[in-house]
C-alpha positions as a LaTeX table, in Angstrom:
\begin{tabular}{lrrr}
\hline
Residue & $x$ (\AA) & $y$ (\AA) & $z$ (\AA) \\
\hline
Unk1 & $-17.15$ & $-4.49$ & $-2.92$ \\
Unk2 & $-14.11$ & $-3.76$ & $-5.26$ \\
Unk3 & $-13.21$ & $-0.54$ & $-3.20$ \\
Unk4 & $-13.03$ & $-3.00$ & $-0.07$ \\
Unk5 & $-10.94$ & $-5.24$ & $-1.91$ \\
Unk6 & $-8.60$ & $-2.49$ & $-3.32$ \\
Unk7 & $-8.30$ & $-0.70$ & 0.00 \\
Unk8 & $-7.45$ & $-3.85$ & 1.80 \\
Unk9 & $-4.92$ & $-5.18$ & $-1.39$ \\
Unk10 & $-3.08$ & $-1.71$ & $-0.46$ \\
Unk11 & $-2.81$ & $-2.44$ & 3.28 \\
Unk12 & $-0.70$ & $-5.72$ & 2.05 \\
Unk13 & 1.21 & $-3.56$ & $-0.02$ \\
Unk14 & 2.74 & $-2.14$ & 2.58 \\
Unk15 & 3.01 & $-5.85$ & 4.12 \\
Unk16 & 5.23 & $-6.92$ & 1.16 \\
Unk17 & 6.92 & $-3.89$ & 0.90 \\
Unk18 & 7.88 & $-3.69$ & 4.64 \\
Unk19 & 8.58 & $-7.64$ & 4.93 \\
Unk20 & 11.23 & $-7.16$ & 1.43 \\
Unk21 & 13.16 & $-4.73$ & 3.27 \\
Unk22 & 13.27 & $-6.79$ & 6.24 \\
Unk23 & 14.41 & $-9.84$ & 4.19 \\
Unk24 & 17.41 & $-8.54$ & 3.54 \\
Unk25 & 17.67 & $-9.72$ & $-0.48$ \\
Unk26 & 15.73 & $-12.68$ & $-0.03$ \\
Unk27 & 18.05 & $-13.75$ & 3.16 \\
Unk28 & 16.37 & $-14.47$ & 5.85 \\
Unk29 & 13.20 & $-17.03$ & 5.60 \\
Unk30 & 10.36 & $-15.68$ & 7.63 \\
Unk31 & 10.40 & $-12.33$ & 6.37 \\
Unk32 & 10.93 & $-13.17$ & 2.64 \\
Unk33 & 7.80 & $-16.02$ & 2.73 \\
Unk34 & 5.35 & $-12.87$ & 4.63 \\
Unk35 & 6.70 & $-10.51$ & 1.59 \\
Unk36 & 5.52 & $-13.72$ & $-0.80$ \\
Unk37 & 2.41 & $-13.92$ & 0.93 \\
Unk38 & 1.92 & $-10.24$ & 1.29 \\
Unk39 & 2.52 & $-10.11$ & $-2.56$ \\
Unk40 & 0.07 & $-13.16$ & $-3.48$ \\
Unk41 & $-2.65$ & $-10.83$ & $-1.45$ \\
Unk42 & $-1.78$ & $-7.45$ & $-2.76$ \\
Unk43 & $-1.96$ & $-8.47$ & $-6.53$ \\
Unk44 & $-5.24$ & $-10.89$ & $-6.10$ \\
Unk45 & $-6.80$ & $-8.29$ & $-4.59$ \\
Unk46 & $-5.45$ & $-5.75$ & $-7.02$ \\
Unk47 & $-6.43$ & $-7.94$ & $-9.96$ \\
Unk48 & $-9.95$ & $-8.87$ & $-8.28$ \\
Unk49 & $-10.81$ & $-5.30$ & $-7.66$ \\
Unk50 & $-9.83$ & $-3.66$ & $-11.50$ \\
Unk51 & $-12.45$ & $-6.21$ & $-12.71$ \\
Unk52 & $-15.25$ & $-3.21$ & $-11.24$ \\
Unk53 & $-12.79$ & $-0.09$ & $-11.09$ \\
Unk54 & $-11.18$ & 1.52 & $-13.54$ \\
Unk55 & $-7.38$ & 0.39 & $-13.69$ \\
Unk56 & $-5.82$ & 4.14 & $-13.86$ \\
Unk57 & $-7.61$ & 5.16 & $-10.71$ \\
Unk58 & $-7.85$ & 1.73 & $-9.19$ \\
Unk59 & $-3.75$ & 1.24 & $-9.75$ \\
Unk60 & $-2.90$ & 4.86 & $-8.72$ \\
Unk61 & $-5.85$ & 4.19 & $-5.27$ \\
Unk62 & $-3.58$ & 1.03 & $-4.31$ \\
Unk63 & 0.00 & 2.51 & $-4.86$ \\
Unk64 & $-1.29$ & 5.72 & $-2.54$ \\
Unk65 & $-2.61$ & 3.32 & 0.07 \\
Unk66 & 0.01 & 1.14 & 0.11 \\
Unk67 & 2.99 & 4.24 & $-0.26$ \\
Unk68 & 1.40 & 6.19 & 2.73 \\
Unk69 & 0.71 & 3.04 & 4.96 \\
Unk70 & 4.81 & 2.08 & 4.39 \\
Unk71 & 5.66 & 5.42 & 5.58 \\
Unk72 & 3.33 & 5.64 & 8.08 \\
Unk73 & 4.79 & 2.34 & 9.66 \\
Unk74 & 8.46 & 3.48 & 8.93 \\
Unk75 & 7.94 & 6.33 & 11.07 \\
Unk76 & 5.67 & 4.83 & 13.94 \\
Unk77 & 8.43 & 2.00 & 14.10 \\
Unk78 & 11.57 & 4.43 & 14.50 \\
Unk79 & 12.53 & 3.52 & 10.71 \\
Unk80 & 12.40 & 6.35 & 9.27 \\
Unk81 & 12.09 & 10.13 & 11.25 \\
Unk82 & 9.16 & 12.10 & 11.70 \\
Unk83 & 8.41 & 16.07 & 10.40 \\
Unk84 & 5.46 & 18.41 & 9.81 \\
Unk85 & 6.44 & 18.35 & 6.36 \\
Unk86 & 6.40 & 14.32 & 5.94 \\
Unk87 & 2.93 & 14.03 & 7.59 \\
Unk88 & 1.63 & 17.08 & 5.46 \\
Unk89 & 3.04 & 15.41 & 2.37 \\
Unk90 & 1.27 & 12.09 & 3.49 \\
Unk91 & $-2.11$ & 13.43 & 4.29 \\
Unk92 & $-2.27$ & 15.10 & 0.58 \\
Unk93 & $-1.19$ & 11.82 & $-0.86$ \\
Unk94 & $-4.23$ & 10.22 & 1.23 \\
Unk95 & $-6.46$ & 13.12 & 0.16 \\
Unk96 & $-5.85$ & 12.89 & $-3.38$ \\
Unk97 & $-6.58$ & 9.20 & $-3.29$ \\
Unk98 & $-9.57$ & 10.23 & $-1.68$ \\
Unk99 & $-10.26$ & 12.53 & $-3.99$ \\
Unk100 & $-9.71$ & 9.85 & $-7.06$ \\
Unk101 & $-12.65$ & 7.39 & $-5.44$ \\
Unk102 & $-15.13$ & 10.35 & $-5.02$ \\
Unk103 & $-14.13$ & 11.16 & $-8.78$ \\
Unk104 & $-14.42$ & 7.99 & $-10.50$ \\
Unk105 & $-17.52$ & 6.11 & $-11.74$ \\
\hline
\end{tabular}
């Protein structure tokens, strides 16, 4: 259950992450409040989760999830462009946080 929770607290990473840049500094209300909620989500989840995984790979599982689902969306949104190198880079991000669950215990 704690890899559930940690995979899903790294979606809303990228929630809160996406919603603060949106906010422009805290400026405009509705996305600042879904980066607060985003936030509230991400660290219960994060905090919930590190009480069964270990909090070096369960920290470094959520920032890879969270990093690679932001620049996923940036791209898939127009935000930020696409390459062959960019999606390379992400997929061995997402394989070495693969590679961290099948490695822990």
């Amino acid at each position: 259950m704690g890899w559930t929770i940690l995979v899903i607290s790294g979606l809303f990473e990228a929630v809160w992450a996406t919603a603060l840049s949106r906010s422009e500094g805290f400026s405009r209300l509705v996305p600042s409040l879904v980066f607060l909620g985003g936030l509230v989500v991400s660290m219960a989840g994060l905090a919930w989760a590190l009480r069964d995984i270990p909090v070096g790979t369960g920290y470094a599982v959520w920032v890879g999830i969270g990093a690679a689902t932001t620049a996923v969306w940036a791209m898939a949104t127009g935000a930020e462009s696409v390459s062959v190198v960019r999606i390379l880079l992400l997929v061995g991000l997402v394989a070495c946080v693969a590679g961290l669950k099948l490695t822990s215990h």
